[in-house]
Each structure stands twice: as C-alpha cells, then as structure tokens.
C-alpha positions in Angstrom: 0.0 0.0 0.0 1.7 3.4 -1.0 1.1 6.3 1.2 1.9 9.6 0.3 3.5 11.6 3.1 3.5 15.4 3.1 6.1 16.0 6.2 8.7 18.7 5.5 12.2 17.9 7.0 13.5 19.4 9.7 17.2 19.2 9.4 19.9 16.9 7.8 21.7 16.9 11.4 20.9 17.5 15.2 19.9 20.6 16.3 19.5 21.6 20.1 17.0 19.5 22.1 13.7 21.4 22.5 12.8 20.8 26.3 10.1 18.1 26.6 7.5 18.5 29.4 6.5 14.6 30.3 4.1 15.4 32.6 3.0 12.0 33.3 6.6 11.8 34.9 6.9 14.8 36.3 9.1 16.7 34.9 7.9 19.6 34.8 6.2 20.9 38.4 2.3 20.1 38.6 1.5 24.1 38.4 1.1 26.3 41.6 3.2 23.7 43.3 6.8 24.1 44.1 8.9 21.0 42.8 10.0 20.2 47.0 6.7 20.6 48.3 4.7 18.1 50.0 1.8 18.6 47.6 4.0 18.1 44.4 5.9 15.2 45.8 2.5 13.6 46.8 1.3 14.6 43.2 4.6 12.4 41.9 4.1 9.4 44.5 0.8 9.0 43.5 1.6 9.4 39.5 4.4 6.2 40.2 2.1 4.5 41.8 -0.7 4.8 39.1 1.8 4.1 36.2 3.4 1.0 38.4 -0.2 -0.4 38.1 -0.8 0.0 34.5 -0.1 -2.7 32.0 3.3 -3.0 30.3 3.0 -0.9 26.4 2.4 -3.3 23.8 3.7 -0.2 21.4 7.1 1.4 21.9 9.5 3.2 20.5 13.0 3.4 21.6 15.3 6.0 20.6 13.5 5.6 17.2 14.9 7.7 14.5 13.2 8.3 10.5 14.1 9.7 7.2 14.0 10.0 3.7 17.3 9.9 2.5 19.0 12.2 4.3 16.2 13.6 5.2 15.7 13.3 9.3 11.9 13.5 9.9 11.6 11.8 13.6 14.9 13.0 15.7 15.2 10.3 18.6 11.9 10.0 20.0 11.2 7.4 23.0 7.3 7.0 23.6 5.3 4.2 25.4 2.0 4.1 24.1 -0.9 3.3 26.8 -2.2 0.0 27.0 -6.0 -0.4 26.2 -5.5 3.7 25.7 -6.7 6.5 22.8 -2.8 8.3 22.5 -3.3 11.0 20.1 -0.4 12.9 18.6 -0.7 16.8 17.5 1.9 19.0 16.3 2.1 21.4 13.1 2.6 20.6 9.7 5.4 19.0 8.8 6.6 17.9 12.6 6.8 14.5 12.0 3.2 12.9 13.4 2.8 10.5 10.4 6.0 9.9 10.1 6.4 8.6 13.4 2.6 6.6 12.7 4.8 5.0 9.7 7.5 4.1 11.8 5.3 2.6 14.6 3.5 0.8 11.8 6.6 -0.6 10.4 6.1 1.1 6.9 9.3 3.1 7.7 12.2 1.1 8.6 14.0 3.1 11.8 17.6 4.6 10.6 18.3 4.6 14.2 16.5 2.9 17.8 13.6 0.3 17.5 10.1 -0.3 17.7 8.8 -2.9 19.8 5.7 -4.7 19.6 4.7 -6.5 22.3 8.3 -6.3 23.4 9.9 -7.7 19.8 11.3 -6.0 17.6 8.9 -5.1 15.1 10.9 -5.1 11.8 11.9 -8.8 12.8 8.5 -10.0 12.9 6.8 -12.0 10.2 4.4 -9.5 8.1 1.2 -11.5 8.9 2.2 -11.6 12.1 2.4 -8.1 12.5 -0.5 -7.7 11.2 -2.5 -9.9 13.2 -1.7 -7.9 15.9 -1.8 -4.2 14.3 -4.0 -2.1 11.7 -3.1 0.6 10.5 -5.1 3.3 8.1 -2.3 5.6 6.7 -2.6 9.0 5.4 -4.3 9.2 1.6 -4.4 5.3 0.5 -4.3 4.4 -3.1 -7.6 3.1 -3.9 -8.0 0.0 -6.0 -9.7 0.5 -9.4 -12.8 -1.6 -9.6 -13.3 -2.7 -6.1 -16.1 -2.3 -4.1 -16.7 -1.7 -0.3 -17.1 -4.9 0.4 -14.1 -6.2 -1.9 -12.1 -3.6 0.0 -13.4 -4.2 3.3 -13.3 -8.2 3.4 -9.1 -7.4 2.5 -8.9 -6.4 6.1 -9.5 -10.4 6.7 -6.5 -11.4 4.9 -4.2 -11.5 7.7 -6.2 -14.1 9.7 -6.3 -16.7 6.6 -3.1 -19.2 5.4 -3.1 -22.7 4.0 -5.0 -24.3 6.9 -7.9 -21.9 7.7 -10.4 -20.6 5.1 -13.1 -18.0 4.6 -15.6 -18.5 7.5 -18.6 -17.5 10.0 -15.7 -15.0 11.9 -14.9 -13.5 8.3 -18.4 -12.9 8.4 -19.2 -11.4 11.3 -16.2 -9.1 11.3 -16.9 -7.7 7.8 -20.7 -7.0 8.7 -20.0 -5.4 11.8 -17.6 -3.0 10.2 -19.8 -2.1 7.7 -22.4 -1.5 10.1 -20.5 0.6 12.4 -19.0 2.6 9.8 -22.5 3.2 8.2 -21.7 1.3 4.9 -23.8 -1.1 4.4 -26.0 0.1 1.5 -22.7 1.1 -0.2 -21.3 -2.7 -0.1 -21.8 -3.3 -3.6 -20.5 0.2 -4.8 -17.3 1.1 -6.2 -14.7 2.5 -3.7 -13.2 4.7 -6.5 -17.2 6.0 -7.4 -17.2 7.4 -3.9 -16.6 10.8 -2.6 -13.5 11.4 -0.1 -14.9 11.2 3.2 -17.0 8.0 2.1 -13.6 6.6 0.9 -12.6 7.4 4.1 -15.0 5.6 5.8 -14.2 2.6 3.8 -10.5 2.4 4.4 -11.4 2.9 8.5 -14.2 -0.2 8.1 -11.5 -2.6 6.3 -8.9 -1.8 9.9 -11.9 -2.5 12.0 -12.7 -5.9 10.0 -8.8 -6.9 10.8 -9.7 -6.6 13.9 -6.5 -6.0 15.5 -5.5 -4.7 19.4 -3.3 -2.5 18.6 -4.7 0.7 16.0 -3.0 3.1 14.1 -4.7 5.5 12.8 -3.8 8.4 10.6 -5.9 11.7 10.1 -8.6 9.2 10.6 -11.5 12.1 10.5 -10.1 13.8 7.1 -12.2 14.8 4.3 -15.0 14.0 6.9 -18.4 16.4 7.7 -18.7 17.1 11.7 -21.3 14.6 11.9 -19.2 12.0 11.0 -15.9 13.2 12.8 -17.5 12.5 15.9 -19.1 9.2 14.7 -15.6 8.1 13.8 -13.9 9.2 16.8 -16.8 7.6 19.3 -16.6 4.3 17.3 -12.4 4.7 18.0 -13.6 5.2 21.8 -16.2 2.8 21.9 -13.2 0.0 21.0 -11.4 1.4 23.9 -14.3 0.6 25.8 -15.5 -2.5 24.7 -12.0 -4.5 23.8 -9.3 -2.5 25.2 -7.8 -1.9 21.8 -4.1 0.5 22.1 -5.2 3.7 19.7 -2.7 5.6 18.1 -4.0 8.6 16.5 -2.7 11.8 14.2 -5.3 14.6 14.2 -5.1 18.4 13.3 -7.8 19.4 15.8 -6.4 20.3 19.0 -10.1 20.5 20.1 -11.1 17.0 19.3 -7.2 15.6 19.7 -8.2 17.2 24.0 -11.7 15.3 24.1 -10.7 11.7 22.8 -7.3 11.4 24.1 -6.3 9.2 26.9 -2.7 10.6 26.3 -1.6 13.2 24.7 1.5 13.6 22.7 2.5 17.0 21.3 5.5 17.0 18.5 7.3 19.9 17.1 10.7 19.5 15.1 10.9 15.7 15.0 10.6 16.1 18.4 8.0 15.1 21.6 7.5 18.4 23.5 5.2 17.5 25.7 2.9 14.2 26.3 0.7 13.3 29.4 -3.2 13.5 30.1 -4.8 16.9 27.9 -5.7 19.0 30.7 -1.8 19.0 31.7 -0.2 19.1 28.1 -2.4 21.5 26.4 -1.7 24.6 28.3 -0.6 28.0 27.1 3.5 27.3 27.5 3.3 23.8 25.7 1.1 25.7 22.9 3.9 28.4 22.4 6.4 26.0 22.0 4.6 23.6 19.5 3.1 25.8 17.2 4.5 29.2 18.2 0.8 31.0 19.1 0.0 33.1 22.3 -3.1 31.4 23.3 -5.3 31.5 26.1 -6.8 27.7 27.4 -10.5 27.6 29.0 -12.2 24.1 29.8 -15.0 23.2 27.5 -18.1 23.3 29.8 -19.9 19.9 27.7 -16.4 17.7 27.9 -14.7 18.8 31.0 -11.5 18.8 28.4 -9.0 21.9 27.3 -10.1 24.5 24.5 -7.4 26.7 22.7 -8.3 30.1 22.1 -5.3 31.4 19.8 -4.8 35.0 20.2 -1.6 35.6 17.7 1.7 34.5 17.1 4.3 34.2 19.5 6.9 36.7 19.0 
C-alpha cells in the first residue's frame, strides 16, 4: 500500500533538544506547586504509583529515528504508548506525526533505535504476524480501481487466513459489523473509486476494523469527513477502547477534538516530543507556544470537561 507523506524535513543533522514536558513523569512541576513541596511530591508518588499499576506498552518506540534519504523526519523520539489507551499525537505541519505513525506501523524502517511490539522488535517480525496484531489506516491510501466496499473491506481479513484456515462464520461477522458501524452497508456493492473522499474514508477505516487488531494506528482518521461524521468516527475509535481495550494511536489536526478523545496526549514539534501526558496538563498555554509558536489562552469546554485553545496571535 503506497502512502503519500507530506512532512517537511527538519534538518539533515541534530539541532539543540527542544525541552520536553513529560508530565506523566513529572518533569515539569504540577502548576502552583513548588517541585519540593509536599503537595508536588505527593502529586509524583501518587503518579508512580498509578503508572506501576498499569499494564506493560504493547507499542514502543525506543530512541527511534526516520528519514527520507537524508532527510531526518523523527529525531530520537522514546514513547510508550498506553495499554488499552486512545494516545493522540498533534503538532504542526510537517513535525513528523505521520511519520512517526509510519515508523510505529513498520512502513518506515527506523535509521536509528527500534520499535517494539509487544516487546519484539517489530521489523523482525513475520508481516502476517504483525498484522494480526496491528491495523493501520495511513494518510491518503491508493484506492483500488474496480473494487467495491465490500471487496475492500473483506481485505482487512487477509491476515487471519493461510493454508489451513479458510473464509468463514468469523470472516463474516467481522466484515458486517464493520460495515455496520462505519454506516456502509448500502454502499457494499458500490465502487470504492465512485465514492466521494470522506466516504472513501470511511471505507478504508471499516476494512482496519474488520482486521480486527488490538493494537490501532490511525492516521488523520477524521479527514475529508463532515462534523457529523468526525464524531461518529472518533466515538466508534472510543467505543473500542471501551468494549475491547484496543491501544489507539491517532494523528489529528484538531487540538479541540485531539483534547476530548485522548487518553494521552503527545504534542510533537521538530521531529521532536515536546510535551505528552493527560490533555488537561499538556495542552496549556506554554506547551502551545512552543509547539506551534501561538500566544493562546486555554479555558475548559463546559460539555467535555477537556482543554479548549483560544489562539490569540503568534508568539513573538
């Protein structure tokens, strides 16, 4: 599958570390809280505590370098990606989210560091094995000429079959039900390359969930898609999270939607990881500065409980 990747390079060598706020481990002072009181330091015990209890990252990258050619995209980045979690990675154009999303997907081979799934290295692994195990929808697929939904969608299947195990009843069921949740099934018999963009999109999204994978990558999942559907797509994303403990990996522009559905946030800039940790703590005024170089002012959506970013002009 070709994807076509619109990331702009940052630089042919290192450049100076930007600092990166891992809230989730403290680095950076809870605010209002000095970093030697007792409040912070019973802030961090009870942070260690919650993060020994979690499960071990079936997703991780390790010191993982990307390019093209020369070209470094993704500078060094270590991330552990929640178990059973909806991590969601913002950052400006050309920052490196879907490159990362490629490397994490192993359709971008690591010129440095290693990704690890479910603590192997991922490049080592046999490709249906991989995929068994993790879906991915990249950025702008290549649709086949002549296929329809269903065609397209029953692909996502392939994984699961080999010389001793045929089409059957779990085919079945895993095909209908993506077409159901995605709201395709009077297109089945249609045309993928007939279809508008965000129906396409749809498509692409119902073949992952027929793969039926517990580990999902997912990039720009809600492009070319109406509001209605946006949040369709992105409670169906939550809804796994709920109802199989699937790992999400998602890219999105919308720092609005990005604060609502993410478990984890990750905020890039550079080739870089900035900032990651739960929204209300990574999307805050300084982290917003440094990412996308805006003065902004952050005020809590009174529907979600989750962080809203007023952007007020460019940071000097």
């Amino acid at each position: 599958m070709t994807v076509s990747e619109t990331t702009t390079p940052t630089s042919t060598s290192p450049s100076t570390p930007a600092p990166r706020w891992n809230v989730g481990e403290n680095r950076r002072p809870a605010d209002g809280l000095h970093p030697h009181s007792q409040e912070a330091e019973r802030s961090e015990s009870s942070q260690r505590s919650q993060r020994s209890q979690e499960p071990s990252p079936r997703l991780r990258a390790d010191a993982v370098s990307l390019a093209y050619g020369e070209r470094i995209v993704v500078d060094g980045v270590t991330l552990d990606v929640p178990t059973g979690r909806i991590t969601v990675v913002v950052g400006p154009n050309g920052c490196g989210k879907s490159t990362l999303l490629r490397g994490l997907g192993r359709l971008l081979k690591p010129r440095g560091g290693s990704v690890l799934l479910d603590g192997e290295v991922i490049t080592e692994l046999p490709t249906r094995e991989v995929a068994r195990r993790l879906g991915l929808l990249p950025q702008q697929p290549i649709v086949p000429e002549g296929v329809s939904v269903l065609e397209l969608v029953e692909r996502g299947r392939h994984p699961h079959h080999g010389l001793f195990r045929s089409w059957g009843r779990a085919d079945e069921e895993a095909v209908a039900s993506a077409l159901t949740r995605t709201d395709l099934v009077e297109l089945a018999s249609v045309p993928v390359d007939s279809l508008s963009g965000g129906q396409r999109q749809r498509v692409w999204l119902a073949m992952v969930l027929a793969q039926d994978t517990p580990v999902l990558l997912l990039d720009e999942p809600t492009s070319f898609l109406d509001i209605a559907h946006q949040l369709d797509v992105l409670d169906l994303v939550r809804s796994l999270r709920d109802q199989s403990g699937t790992t999400v990996v998602m890219v999105l522009h919308d720092l609005a939607m990005a604060a609502r559905y993410a478990d984890h946030l990750v905020a890039m800039s550079d080739g870089r990881i900035i900032a990651e940790g739960p929204p209300a703590q990574v999307v805050t005024p300084e982290v917003i500065a440094d990412v996308f170089g805006v003065t902004a002012s952050v005020i809590v959506d009174p529907e979600s409980g989750t962080p809203v970013v007023i952007p007020r002009r460019r940071a000097s």
